[in-house]
C-alpha positions in Angstrom: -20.1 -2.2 4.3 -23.2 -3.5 2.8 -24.7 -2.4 -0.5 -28.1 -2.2 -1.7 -29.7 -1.4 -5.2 -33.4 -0.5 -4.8 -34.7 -1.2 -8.8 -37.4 1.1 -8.6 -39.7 2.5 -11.2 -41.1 5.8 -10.4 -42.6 4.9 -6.4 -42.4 8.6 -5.3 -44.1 10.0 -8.6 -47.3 11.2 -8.9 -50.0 8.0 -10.2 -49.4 9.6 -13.9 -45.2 8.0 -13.6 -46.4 5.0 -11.3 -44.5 3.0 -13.6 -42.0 3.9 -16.7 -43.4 6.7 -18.7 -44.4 6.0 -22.5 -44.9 8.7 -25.0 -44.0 8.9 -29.0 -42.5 12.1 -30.1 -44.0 12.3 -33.3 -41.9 15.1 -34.5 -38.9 12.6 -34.2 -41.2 9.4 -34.9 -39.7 8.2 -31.6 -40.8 6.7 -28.6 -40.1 8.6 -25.1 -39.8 7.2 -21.9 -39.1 8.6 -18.6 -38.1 6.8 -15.3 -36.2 6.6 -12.2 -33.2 4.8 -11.2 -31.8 4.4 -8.0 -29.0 3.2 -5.9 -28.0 2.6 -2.4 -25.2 1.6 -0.3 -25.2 1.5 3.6 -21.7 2.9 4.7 -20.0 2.7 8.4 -19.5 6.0 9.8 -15.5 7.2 10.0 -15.2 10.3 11.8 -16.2 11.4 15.2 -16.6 15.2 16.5 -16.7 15.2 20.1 -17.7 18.5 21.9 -16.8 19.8 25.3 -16.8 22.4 27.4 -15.3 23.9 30.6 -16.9 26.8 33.0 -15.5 28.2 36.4 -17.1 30.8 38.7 -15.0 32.9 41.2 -16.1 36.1 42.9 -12.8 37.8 41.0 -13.4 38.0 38.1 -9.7 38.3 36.4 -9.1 34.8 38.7 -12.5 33.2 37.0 -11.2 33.8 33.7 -7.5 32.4 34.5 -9.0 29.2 35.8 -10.8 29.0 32.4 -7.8 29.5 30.0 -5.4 27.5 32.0 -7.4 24.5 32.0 -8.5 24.2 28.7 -4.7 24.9 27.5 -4.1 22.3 29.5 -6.6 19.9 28.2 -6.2 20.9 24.6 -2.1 20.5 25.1 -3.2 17.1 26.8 -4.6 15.8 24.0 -2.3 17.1 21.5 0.7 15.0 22.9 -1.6 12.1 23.3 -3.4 12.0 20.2 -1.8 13.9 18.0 -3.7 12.9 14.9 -7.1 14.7 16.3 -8.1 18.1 15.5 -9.0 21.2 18.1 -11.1 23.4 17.3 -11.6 26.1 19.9 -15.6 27.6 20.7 -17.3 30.2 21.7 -15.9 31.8 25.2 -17.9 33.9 27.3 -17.4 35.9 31.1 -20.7 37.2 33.0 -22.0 38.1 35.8 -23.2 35.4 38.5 -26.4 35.8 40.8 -28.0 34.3 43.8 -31.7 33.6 43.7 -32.4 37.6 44.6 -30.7 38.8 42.0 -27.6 40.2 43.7 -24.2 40.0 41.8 -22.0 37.2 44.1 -19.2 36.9 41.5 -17.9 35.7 37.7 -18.6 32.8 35.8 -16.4 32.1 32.3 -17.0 29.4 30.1 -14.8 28.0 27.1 -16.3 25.6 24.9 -14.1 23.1 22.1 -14.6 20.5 19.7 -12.3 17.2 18.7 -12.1 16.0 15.3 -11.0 12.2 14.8 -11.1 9.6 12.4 -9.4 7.1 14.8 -12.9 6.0 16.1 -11.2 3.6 18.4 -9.7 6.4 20.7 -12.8 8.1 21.2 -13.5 6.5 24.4 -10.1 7.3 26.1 -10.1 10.6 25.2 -13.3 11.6 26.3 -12.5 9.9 30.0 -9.4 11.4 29.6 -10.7 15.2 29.0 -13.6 14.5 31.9 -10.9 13.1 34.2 -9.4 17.0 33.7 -12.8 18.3 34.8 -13.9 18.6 31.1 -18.0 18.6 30.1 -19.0 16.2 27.9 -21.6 17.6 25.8 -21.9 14.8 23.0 -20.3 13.2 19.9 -21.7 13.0 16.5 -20.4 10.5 14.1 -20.7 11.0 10.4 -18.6 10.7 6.8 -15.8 11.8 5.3 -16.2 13.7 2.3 -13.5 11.2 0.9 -16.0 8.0 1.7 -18.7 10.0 0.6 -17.0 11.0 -2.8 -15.8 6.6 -3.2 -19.8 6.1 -2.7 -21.4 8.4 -4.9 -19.1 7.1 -8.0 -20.1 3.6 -6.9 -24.0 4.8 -6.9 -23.7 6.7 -10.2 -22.6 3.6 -11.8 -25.2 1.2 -10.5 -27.6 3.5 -11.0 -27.2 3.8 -14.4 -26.7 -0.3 -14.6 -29.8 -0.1 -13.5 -31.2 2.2 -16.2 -30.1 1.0 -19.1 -30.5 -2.9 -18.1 -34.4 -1.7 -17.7 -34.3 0.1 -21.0 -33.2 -3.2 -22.9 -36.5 -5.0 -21.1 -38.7 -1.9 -22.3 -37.1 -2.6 -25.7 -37.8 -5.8 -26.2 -40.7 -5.6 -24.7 -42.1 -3.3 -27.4 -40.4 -5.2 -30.0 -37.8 -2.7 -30.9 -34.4 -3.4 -31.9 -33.3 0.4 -31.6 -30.8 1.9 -29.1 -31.9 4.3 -26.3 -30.4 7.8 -26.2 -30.6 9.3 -23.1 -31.6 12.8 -23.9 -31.9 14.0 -20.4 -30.6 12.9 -16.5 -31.6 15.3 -13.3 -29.6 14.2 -10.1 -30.8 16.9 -8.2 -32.5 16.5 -4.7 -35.3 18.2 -6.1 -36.5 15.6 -8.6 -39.1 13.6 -9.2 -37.7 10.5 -7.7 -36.7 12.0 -4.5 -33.8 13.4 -4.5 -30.1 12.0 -2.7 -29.5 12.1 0.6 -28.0 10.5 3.6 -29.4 8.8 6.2 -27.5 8.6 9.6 -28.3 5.5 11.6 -28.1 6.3 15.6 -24.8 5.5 17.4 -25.2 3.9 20.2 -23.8 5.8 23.6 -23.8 4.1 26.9 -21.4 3.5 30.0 -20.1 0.1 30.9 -17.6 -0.2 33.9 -14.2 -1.9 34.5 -12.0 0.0 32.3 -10.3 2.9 33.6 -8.6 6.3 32.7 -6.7 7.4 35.7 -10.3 7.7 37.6 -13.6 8.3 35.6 -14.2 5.1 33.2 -14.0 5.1 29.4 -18.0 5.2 28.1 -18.6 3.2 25.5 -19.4 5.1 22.1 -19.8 3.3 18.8 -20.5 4.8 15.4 -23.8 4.2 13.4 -23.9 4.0 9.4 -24.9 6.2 7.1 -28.0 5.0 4.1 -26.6 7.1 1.4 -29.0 7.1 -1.6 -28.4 8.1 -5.2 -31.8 8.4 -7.4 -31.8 9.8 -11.1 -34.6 10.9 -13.1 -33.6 9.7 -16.7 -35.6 10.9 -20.0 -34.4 8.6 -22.8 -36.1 7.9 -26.5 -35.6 5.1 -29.4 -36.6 5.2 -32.9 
């Protein structure tokens, strides 16, 4: 995990907060400042959610849809014994009509479609030559957070953050030759202020096929998670006398 704290005066502001803003509150006799403080940590992705999908065409079509539901039970009760720590969660299912190129009606087609939840990133390989190896599709994996990582950051971020703040307040301090303490009179952590919000930002996961390692007969791709750039930035109002 690497971490990252971006000290930054007001960057994203317009050229009026280009740097910390200075004003005296003379109904107070105090002096009013406004800036920004931000944090950031870079964070490995932990969970995976791999989607797949099955379809079968037959010109009956109460034998189209069989096909359909007996595979994917069979896939789905595959992966349950084998991995029993992942998480199925069934799609959308559909039966239509199928057509040649005139337009004539030539049979059924039914398609069921499923996702995998797992935070064992390690397995996601296997399982995904496993599930094609049982005539699965593949349609992708995205990699992200869990909202218990995600929760462990932003408390780390809030804290640096404010580090930041107040260790930039004591410069301004001095700086005017005050000897005063700051009270924070106002903090906006919303993605809609000034300083530009917090978000994250996913890194791209590399996906690609290498040979030599075999699941009964299609070979495991190689999937790896990306990180995550998850930035905390606080617009902080705070005044001394």
């Amino acid at each position: 995990m690497k971490y990252k704290l971006s000290a930054l005066l007001c960057a994203l502001l317009p050229a009026s907060f280009a740097h910390a803003n200075t004003k005296v509150d003379a109904s107070v006799n105090a002096t009013v400042v406004e800036l920004c403080a931000a944090a950031q940590i870079t964070l490995k992705e932990d969970t995976a959610t791999l989607q797949f999908s099955y379809e079968a065409k037959n010109a009956d079509k109460r034998l189209t849809a069989d096909k359909v539901n007996s595979t994917v039970a069979e896939a789905i009760k595959a992966i349950k014994t084998d991995y029993p720590s992942a998480k199925v969660i069934t799609g959308g299912y559909s039966t239509y009509e199928d057509y040649d190129q005139k337009g004539k009606v030539i049979g059924w087609r039914a398609m069921q479609s499923f996702s995998i939840e797992t935070k064992r990133l390690t397995d996601v390989p296997a399982l995904t030559a496993a599930l094609q190896t049982l005539d699965m599709s593949f349609n992708g994996v995205n990699y992200g957070l869990t909202s218990e990582e995600t929760k462990r950051a932003q408390s780390q971020l809030y804290k640096t953050a404010f580090d930041d703040a107040q260790q930039r307040l004591k410069w301004m301090a001095q700086g005017m030759g005050k000897n005063g303490t700051w009270q924070i009179v106002k903090i906006d952590a919303t993605n809609g202020n000034s300083c530009g919000g917090n978000m994250a930002v996913p890194m791209l996961a590399q996906v690609r096929t290498k040979g030599g390692f075999e699941a009964t007969d299609v070979v495991q791709p190689n999937l790896d998670s990306g990180t995550q750039n998850v930035q905390l930035n606080l617009w902080i109002q705070a005044r001394i006398k």
